[in-house]
Residue, then its C-alpha position, 0 to 999 in steps of 0.5 A: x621809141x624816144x623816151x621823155x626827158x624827165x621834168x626837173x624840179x624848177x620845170x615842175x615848179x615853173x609849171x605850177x606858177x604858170x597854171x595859177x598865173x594863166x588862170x587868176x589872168x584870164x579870171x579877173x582879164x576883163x574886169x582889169x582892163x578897165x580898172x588899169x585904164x582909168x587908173x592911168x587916166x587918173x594919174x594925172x588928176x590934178x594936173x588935168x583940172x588944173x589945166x581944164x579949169x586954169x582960172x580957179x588955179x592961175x592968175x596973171x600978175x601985174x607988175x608992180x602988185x603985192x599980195x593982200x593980207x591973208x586977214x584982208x582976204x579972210x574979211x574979203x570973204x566973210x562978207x560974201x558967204x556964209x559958214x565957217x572958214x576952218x583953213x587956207x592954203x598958201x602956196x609957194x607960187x606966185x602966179x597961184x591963187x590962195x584956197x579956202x576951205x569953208x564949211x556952208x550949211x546945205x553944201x553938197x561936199x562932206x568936205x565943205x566949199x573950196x574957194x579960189x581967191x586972187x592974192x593981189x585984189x582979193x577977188x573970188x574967182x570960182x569954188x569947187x562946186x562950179x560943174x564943169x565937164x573934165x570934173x565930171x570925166x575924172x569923177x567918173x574916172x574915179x567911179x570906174x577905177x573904185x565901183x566899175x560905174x556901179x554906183x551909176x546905177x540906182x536900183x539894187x543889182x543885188x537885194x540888201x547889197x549896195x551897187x557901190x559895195x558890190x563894185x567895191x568887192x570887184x574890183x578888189x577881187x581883181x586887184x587881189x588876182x592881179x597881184x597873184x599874177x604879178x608874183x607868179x609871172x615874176x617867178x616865171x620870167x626867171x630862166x633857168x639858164x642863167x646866161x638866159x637872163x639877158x633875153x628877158x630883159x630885151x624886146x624885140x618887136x622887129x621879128x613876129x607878131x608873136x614873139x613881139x606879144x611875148x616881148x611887150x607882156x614879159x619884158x615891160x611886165x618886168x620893168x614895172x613890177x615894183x610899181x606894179x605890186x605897189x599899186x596892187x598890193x594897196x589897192x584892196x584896202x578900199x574894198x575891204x576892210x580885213x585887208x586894211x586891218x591886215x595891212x595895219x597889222x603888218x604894218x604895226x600901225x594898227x590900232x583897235x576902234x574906240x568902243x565909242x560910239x555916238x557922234x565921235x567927239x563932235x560937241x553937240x550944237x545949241x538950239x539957235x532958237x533958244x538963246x537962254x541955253x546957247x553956249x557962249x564959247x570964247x573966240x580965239x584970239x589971232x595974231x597976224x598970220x605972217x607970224x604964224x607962218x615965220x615962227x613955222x620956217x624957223x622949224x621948217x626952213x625950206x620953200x613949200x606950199x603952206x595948209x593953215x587950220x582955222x581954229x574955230x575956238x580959244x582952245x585950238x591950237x594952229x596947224x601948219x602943213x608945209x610941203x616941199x615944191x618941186x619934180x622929186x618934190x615927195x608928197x608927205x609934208x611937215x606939221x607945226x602946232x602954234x599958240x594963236x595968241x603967242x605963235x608959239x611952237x607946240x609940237x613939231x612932227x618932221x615926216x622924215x623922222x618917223x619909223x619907216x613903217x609911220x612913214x609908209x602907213x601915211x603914205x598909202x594913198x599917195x603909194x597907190x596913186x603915184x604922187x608919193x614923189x612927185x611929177x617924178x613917180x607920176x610919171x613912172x605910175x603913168x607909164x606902168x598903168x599904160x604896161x598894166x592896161x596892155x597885160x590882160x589883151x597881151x597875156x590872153x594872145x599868148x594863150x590863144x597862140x600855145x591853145x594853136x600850137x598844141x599838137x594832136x594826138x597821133x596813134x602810135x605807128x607799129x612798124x613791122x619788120x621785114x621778113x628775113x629770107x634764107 
């Protein structure tokens, strides 16, 4: 009888990383599909609005036109809503429209109205409340990816538990599987042999269906991993809160909530109707904006698209965010604070001069969604998401084929011996 070969340690330790990958894939397989799909849609938000509602964001520009002041425009729009005007954003394209966020009682958005003005007569030629039907795709998109469509639905799926925290603790679930799958697949694709390397690295898809199933769910899976953990390993902050209080921490940016409670600082509004006890509060005064925005190129010598804050009384200072233009363009901007009377620079705070992990803590967002350099990286985020959405089908068809494979237990065959005449 053949004797079995005895396992090594790296087959033993391979063999245990296989069971949990196997197992945490198939437990969170469906629930991934859609969270990677609409992920990879969602890549390109901005992109697709843009191009689905052109006129909010693109204007033809005659020859010959200059641009209005941003005073005019401000006065412009003043005499046709109602609220306050708190910023504008500047952008570095000429063909853009210029945007300003403005705070309208009774506005449905918790951020207030965007409006889309044109530069050249001031005209407002839409705002971000308009409905349109790729808004509402990619918002659903986003409900996806976040709640599973959870919050879709009215009646609690679950007595004293809200539907969008209950999507919320899925799909934060799964991403946490998800990440556990990548680590562990990562040691499994490690050969043992390592002039073995090489065929990891390869795919072939001119063989068998199967050995091309293998190929696509190792091979591509190797090749988006880093992208892959990023987007896994930031993704459960939003669902809960321990994990982004862990990720501070190693982060070291954590800091502990204010035992304030209450209306976090907002000054309280007077009674409109009783005049004898409204507060009088002084009006800032403002310089010409061209100034605000010269006295920040000299500290932020670069073209960039400019966000300007409004400051709403004499005690506010100016705040310009530039951020550079461009494919590689990285999505972290630059800030100033000027003096509104004298555009003065109070404070300066260059992104790139930060700790490495101040840098990282305010690039969550951006890490998780791809923008964190531009077209660039959005394009490598679209590219794994697509590799991301395929692993749960492929890495199941891989299951199902070894489940075939498996051979039947034999009883063992005694074989007697002949029977020697003398």
């Amino acid at each position: 009888m053949k004797t079995k070969k005895k396992k090594t340690n790296w087959q033993k330790v391979r063999k245990f990383f296989n069971d949990i990958h196997l197992w945490v894939g198939l437990a969170g397989a469906l629930v991934l599909i859609p969270i990677c799909l609409s992920g990879t849609i969602y890549v390109y938000n901005t992109e697709l609005q843009e191009m689905f509602s052109s006129h909010l964001h693109w204007i033809e520009k005659e020859e010959g036109q200059s641009k209005l002041t941003v005073e005019e425009m401000l006065n412009k729009l003043s005499s046709k809503v109602e609220g306050n005007i708190t910023g504008v954003s500047i952008p570095h394209d000429e063909a853009r429209t210029y945007e300003f966020s403005v705070r309208e009682e009774g506005s449905r958005s918790r951020f207030g109205t965007t409006y889309y003005i044109n530069p050249y007569n001031g005209a407002i030629v839409g705002n971000s409340e308009e409905k349109n039907s790729i808004a509402g795709f990619m918002r659903d998109m986003f409900s996806l990816h976040r709640w599973l469509l959870l919050d879709k639905i009215e009646e609690p799926l679950f007595e004293g538990l809200e539907n969008r925290k209950l999507g919320s603790y899925i799909s934060g679930t799964a991403t946490i599987l998800f990440t556990i799958g990548l680590i562990t697949g990562i040691v499994i694709w490690f050969p043992q042999k390592l002039k073995s390397w090489k065929q990891g690295l390869k795919l072939k898809l001119n063989g068998s269906w199967k050995r091309a199933n293998h190929d696509l769910h190792n091979t591509l899976a190797f090749y988006s991993f880093l992208f892959l953990l990023v987007m896994g390993l930031t993704g459960p902050q939003w669902s809960f809160p321990w994990y982004r209080t862990g990720l501070q921490k190693a982060l070291g940016t954590y800091q502990a909530p204010s035992s304030r409670g209450g209306d976090h600082g907002r000054p309280t509004q007077p009674n409109r109707e009783d005049k004898s006890d409204e507060i009088q509060v002084e009006s800032p005064s403002f310089l010409a904006f061209e100034e605000y925005i010269l006295a920040a190129d000299k500290s932020l010598p670069y073209k960039g698209d400019y966000r300007i804050s409004i400051p709403q009384d004499a005690n506010s200072k100016i705040d310009i965010s530039k951020s550079k233009v461009g494919f590689f363009a990285p999505a972290a901007g630059d800030r100033v604070s000027l003096d509104p009377e004298t555009a003065e620079v109070t404070d300066v705070q260059i992104f790139s001069d930060q700790p490495f992990n101040q840098r990282v803590a305010r690039s969550i967002k951006a890490l998780h969604i791809g923008s964190v350099y531009g077209g660039f990286t959005k394009l490598l985020y679209f590219i794994s998401c697509l590799i991301a959405t395929s692993l749960p089908v492929t890495g199941t068809l891989i299951w199902i084929n070894k489940m075939k494979k498996k051979p039947r237990r034999k009883k063992p065959v005694v074989k007697k011996e002949a029977l020697v005449t003398s």
